[in-house]
N, C-alpha and C positions, 0 to 999 in steps of 0.2 A: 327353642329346644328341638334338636335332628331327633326324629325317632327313627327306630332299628325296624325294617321288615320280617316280622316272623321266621320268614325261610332265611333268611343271615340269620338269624341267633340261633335256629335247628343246626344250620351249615356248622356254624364256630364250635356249637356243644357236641358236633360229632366229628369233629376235627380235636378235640383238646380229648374226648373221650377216647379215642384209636390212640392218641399220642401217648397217655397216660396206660393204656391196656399194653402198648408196646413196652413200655416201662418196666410194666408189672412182668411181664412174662419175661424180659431179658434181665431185669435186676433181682430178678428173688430164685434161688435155687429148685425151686418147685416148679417155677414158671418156666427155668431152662427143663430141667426133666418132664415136664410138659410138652413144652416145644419137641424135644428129642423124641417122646414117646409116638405123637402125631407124624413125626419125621419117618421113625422106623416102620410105624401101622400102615402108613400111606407107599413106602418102599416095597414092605411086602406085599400090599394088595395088588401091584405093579408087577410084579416077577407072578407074585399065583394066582391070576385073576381065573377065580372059582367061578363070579358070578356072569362072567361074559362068553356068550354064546355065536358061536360061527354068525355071518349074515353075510349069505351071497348075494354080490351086486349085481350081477344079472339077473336079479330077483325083480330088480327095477328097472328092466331094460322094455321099453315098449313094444318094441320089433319082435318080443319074444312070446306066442302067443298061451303056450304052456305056462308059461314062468305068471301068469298077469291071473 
């Protein structure tokens, strides 16, 4: 009798688990307005990124003895 190596039956259970979750979110009406809502949050956070602050790369320039 073959036996199965642990990590192949993790691999198989998180391969059928993704496939099944893709499932869920594309066949069930909740799962698309799901999808959509993360589509539009992730759109907006793109055009008004609030939390992202200037970083001058001469900041990293070693030649620069002020900057360091």
């Amino acid at each position: 009798m073959q036996t199965t190596p642990l990590h192949r039956f993790y691999q198989v259970s998180g391969i059928i688990a993704a496939i099944l979750l893709a499932l869920l979110f594309v066949g069930t009406a909740t799962g698309r307005t799901t999808l959509t809502w993360i589509y539009l949050q992730s759109t907006e956070n793109m055009t008004n990124p609030t939390h992202i602050h200037k970083f001058f790369l001469d900041r990293l320039d070693p030649t620069c003895p002020q900057c360091m």
